[in-house]
Each structure stands twice: as C-alpha cells, then as structure tokens.
C-alpha positions in Angstrom: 79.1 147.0 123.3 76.7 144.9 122.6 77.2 144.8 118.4 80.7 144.3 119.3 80.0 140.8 121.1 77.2 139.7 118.2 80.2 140.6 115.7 82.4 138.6 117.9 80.0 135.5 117.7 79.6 135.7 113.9 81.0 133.6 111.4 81.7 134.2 107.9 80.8 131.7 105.5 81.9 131.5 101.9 79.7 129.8 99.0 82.1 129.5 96.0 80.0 129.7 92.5 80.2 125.9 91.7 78.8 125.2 95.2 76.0 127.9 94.8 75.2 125.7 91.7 74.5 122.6 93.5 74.4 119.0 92.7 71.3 117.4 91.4 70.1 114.6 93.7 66.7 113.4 94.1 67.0 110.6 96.8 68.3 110.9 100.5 69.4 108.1 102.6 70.2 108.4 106.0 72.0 105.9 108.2 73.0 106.4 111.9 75.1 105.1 114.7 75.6 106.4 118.6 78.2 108.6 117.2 77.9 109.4 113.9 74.9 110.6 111.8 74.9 110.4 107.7 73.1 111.8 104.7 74.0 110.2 101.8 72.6 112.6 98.4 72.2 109.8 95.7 71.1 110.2 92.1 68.5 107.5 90.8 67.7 108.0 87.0 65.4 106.0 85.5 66.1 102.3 84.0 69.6 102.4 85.3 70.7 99.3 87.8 73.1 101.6 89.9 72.5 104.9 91.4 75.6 107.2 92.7 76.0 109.4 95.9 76.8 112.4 94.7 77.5 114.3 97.8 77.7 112.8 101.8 77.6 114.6 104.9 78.4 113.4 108.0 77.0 114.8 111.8 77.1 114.3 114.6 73.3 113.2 116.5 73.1 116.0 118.3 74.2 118.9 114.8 71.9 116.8 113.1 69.2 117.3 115.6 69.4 120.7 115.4 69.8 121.2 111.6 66.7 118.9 110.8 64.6 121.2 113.7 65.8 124.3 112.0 64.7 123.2 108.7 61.2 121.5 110.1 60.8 125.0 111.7 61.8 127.0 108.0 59.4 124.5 106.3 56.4 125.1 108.7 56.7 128.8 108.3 57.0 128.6 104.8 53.8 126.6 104.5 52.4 129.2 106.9 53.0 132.3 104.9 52.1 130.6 102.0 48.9 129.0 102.7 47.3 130.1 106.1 45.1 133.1 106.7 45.3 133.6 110.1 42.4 136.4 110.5 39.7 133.0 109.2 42.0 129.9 110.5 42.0 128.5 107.1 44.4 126.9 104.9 44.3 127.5 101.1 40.9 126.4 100.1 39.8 125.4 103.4 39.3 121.4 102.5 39.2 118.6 104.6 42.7 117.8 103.6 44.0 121.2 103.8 42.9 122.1 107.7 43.8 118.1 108.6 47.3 117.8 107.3 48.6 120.9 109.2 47.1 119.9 112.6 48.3 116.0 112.3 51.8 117.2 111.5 51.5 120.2 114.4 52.4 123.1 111.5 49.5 125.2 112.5 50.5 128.6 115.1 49.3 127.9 118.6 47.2 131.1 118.3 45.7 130.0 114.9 44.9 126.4 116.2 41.7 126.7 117.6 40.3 128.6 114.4 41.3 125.4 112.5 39.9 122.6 114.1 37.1 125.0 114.7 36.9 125.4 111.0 37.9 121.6 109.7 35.0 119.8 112.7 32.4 122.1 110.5 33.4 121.2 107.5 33.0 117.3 108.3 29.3 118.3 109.9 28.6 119.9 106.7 29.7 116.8 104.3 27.1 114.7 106.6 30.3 113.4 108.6 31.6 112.0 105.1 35.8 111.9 103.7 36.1 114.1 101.1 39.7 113.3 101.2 42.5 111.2 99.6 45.8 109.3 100.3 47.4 112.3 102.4 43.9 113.2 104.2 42.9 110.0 104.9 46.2 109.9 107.2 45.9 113.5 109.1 41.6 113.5 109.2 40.9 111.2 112.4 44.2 111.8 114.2 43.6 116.0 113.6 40.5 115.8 114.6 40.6 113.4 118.4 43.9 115.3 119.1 42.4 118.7 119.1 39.1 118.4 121.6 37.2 117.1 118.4 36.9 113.2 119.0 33.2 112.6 119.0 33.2 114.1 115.4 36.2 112.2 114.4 34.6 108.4 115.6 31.4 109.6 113.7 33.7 110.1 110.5 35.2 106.8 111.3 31.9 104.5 112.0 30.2 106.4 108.9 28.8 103.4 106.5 27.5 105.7 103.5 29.0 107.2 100.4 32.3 108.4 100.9 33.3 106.7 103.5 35.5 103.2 105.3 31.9 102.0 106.5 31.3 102.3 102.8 32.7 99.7 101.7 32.2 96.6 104.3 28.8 97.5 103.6 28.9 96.3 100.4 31.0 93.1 101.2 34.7 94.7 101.2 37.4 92.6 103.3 40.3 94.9 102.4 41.3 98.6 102.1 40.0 99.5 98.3 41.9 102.8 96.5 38.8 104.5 96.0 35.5 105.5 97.5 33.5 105.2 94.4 32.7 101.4 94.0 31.5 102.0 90.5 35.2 103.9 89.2 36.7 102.4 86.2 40.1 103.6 87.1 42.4 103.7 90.5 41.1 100.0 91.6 43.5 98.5 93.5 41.6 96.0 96.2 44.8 96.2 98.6 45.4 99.7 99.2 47.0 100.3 102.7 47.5 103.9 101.9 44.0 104.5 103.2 44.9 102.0 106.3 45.4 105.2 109.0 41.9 104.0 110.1 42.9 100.7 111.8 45.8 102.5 113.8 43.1 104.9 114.5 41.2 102.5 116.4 44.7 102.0 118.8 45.9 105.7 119.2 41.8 107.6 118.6 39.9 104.9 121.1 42.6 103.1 122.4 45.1 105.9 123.6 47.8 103.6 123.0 50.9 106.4 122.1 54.1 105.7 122.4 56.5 108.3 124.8 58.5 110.2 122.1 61.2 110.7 125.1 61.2 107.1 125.1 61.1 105.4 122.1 60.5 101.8 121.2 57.5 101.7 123.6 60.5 101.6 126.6 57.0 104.0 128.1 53.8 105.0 127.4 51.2 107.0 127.5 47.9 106.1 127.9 45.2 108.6 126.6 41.5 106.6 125.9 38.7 108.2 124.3 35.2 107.3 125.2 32.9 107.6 122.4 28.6 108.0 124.0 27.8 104.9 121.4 30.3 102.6 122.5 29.7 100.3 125.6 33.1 98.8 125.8 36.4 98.7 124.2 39.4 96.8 124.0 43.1 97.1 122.1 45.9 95.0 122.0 49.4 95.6 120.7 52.4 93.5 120.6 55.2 96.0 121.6 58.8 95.5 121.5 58.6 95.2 125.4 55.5 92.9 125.6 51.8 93.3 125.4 50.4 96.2 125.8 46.3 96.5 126.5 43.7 99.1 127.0 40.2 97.8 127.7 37.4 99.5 129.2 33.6 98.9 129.6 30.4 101.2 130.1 28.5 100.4 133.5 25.6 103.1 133.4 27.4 105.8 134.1 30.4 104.3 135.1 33.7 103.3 133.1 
C-alpha cells in the first residue's frame, strides 16, 4: 500500500536533449515583489555595452523559498562530503579560513561543530592570536569565533597590534583599511580596501550584540546579545536603524556591569 501512495505522489519529469544542454549564463539578477519572485539568467561577455537574458523564471516567494533552501541545503552537503572529516572536525587543510568560513555561514553538522571551533580557537592560540587569513577569512574569523562560545579568543584576534594583524596597521600610522598585512609588499596595495572592513561591524554584532531578528527584518526587532570582554571597562554602540537609534552601552563597576 504504501509504494502505491508514494507512486501516486510522484511526478514524471521530462528533460528533452537541448534542455539537458543548458544555456550558458554567468550573471543572475533577481528582482521581487509581494507576489511574484524573478530570476533573470543574463549573459555578460566582455567589452560588449549590452548583456542578454537568456533564460527567466518566474516564482512565486514562497516556491522560491523553498527551491533556494533546497539548493543551500545540496550546496552545504556537497561542501561537507567534499571537504570535512568528521572523525578530526577539520575542513580541508584545517586553516584559519577553512574552519571560519563554514561556521560563519552555519555549513558545519551540529555533531561536527564543536570539533571545529574546538579546532579553529587552537589554531589562532597557536599563530600568537594573529590572521593568517584573506578577503573571505577576514569576513567569517571574528563572527565564527564569538558565535560559537569562543569570544574572548576572537576580541584578542581583534585588539592584536603586531604582524599580521588590524592593530597592525594603526600602529604604524594607518587611517584606513589597507589590502595587505605586509606593509613592506610591492604588490596588492590598495589604501582603501573595505573587503577587510568585517572588523568595524564586528565591534556592533562581537561586543555590541546589536543583530537584527531575521523573522523581522529591517530592524522592525532585535536582538540584543553583548559580549563582555575581562579587558574592557565599558562599552558603547550606536546604529542608526531604519526605525531610529538603536544603543548598547554598558560599563564595568568592580564586579558589576
């Protein structure tokens, strides 16, 4: 009885050859209203002034909900059966970036987690509390590491002043976000480089707690989650929201907050 019903519920889908074959497209643009959701597959080749949609498809919010969760779940366990060994908790070679980006993006198995921050907060003790990271790392390393029981290790990454680190360079007299840690590199010197710039919205969401409710978006509510590093004696964050000012500010009275 029961493979009659599941037979009952199936549907039969057929993928004709020149679909199988695709359509090259190598930008997406989506645009959405209360009732409609749309993917627009363009093709952008180089030096020409017009690009073409190739192909559109048109949801509706709640299909497209669903299709984009299928395919976040297909991607994470791709990534998982490609790079993580669960028996150590470590991804690929195990570097700073590698055990970061996984946690920040919430990719990492619920039974595998605690192996991974375990395994990422000792490999920042052993670099002395220094990056080793880039672009991608820089973005996942503080947020992987306060969000997971880790945040004293995470604010001594981020108030770190020697070589590799942000501290690094206001040492020696930087105002803005440089594109490399070495001060002395001859190439990959930009002096306004925000892709390193996860560290100032650290300071909101890390110390702060300053989130916004995912169930509510456009900071309609919040949720407010401070840290409180041993070194700090007070604190304060402001941020302009879309629904007014929103502050959290603490101070350090003995052993009172």
């Amino acid at each position: 009885m029961e493979n009659n019903n599941n037979n009952k519920n199936q549907i039969n889908i057929e993928l004709t050859d020149e679909i199988a074959e695709g359509i090259y497209s190598n930008l997406a643009v989506i645009a959405h209203s209360p009732t409609e959701f749309v993917v627009d597959f363009i093709k952008l080749m180089p030096a020409s002034p017009k690009a073409k949609v190739k192909s559109r498809i048109i949801l509706t919010p709640q299909n497209a909900k669903r299709l984009y969760k299928a395919l976040a779940e297909k991607i994470k366990q791709a990534i998982n059966a490609k790079y993580l060994n669960k028996e150590t908790g470590i991804y690929a070679n195990g570097s700073q970036t590698e055990l970061s980006v996984p946690l920040m993006w919430g990719v990492v198995p619920e039974d595998c987690k605690e192996k991974v921050v375990k395994n990422l907060a000792e490999k920042v003790k052993q670099a002395g509390f220094h990056l080793d990271v880039g672009v991608l790392g820089a973005k996942a390393i503080l947020n992987a590491l306060s969000r997971n029981g880790e945040f004293e290790t995470a604010y001594k990454v981020a108030v770190q002043d020697t070589y590799p680190s942000w501290g690094w360079w206001i040492v020696n007299g930087a105002t803005t976000l440089l594109e490399n840690w070495d001060l002395k590199a001859t190439r990959d010197i930009s002096d306004n480089h925000m892709m390193f710039g996860e560290i100032g919205g650290w300071f909101y969401k890390g110390i702060g707690g300053i989130y916004p409710d995912e169930l509510k978006p456009g900071f309609k509510h919040i949720r407010l989650e401070p840290n409180f590093p041993t070194e700090l004696t007070h604190f304060e964050a402001k941020h302009d929201s879309p629904q007014g000012e929103i502050v959290s500010s603490w101070k350090r009275k003995g052993k009172r907050l």
